[in-house]
Each structure stands twice: as structure tokens, then as C-alpha cells.
C-alpha positions in Angstrom: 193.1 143.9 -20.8 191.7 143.9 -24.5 194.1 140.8 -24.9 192.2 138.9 -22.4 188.9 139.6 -23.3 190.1 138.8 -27.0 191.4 135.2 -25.9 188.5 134.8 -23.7 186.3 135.4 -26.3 187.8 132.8 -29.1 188.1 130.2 -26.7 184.4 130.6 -26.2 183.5 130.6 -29.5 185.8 127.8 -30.6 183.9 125.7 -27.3 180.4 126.0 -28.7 181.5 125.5 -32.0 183.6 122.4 -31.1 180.6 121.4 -29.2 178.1 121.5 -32.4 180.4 119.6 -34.8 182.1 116.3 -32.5 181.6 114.4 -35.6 184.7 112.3 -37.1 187.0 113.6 -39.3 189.7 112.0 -41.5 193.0 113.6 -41.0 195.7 113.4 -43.6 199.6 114.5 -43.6 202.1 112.7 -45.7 201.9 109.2 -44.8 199.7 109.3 -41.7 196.1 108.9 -41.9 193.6 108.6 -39.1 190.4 109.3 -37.8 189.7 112.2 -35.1 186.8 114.1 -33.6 186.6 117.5 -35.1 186.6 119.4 -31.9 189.7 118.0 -31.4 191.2 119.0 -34.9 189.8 122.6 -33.2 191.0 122.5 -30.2 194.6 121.7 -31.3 194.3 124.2 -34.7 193.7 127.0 -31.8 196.1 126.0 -29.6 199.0 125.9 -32.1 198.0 129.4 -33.3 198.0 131.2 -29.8 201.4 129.4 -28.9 202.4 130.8 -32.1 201.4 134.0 -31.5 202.7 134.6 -28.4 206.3 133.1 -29.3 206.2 135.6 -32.3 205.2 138.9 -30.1 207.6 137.7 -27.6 210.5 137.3 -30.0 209.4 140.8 -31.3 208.9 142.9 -27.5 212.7 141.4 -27.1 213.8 142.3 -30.5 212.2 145.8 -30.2 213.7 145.8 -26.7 217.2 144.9 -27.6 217.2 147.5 -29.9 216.3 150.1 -27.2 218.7 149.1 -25.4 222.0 149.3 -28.2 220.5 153.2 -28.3 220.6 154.1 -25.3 224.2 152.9 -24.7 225.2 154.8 -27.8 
């Protein structure tokens, strides 16, 4: 439950903050360049770190689970 109020709660904030700041931004990596709204750069810079985050917890439950397992059949 405190995982869903936690989530709730950033995407809130990142919404009114995306809302105050749509100005343009210039994005560079390597040999792109372009121009995007910020609250897009946001939007995506938050999404990338919750899919991030849950692949890493999930990868650990199933490591951590795994492990329980090899014990028990000791």
C-alpha cells in the first residue's frame, strides 16, 4: 500500500511540475540534437526510472526467491 501511495504521489508532483515548466529544451546525446518540451524530458526521465526500478526489485524478489528455494531442497 505505501508503494502506491509513493507512486501516486511522484506522478503528482512530476504533473504540476511538468505543467509549470512546458518550455523548450535542447536535448543532446552524441550526435543527436533536438529540441523538446521539458515536460516531456520529465515525463520520460520518470518513466525510465520506475521501469527501472521495478525490473531491478523484480530481478531481486526472484533472486532472493531462487535462493529460498536451493534451501529448502537441501
Amino acid at each position: 500500500m505505501g508503494a502506491i501511495i509513493l507512486a501516486v504521489t511522484t506522478i503528482t508532483a512530476a504533473v504540476v511540475f511538468s505543467v509549470q515548466n512546458t518550455s523548450s529544451v535542447a536535448i543532446s546525446f552524441l550526435f543527436w540534437r533536438f529540441d523538446v518540451s521539458l515536460d516531456l524530458v520529465i515525463f520520460v526521465a520518470l518513466l525510465v526510472g520506475m521501469m527501472n526500478g521495478a525490473v531491478f526489485t523484480s530481478l531481486r524478489k526472484l533472486k532472493r526467491s531462487a535462493k529460498d528455494d536451493k534451501l529448502k531442497n537441501v
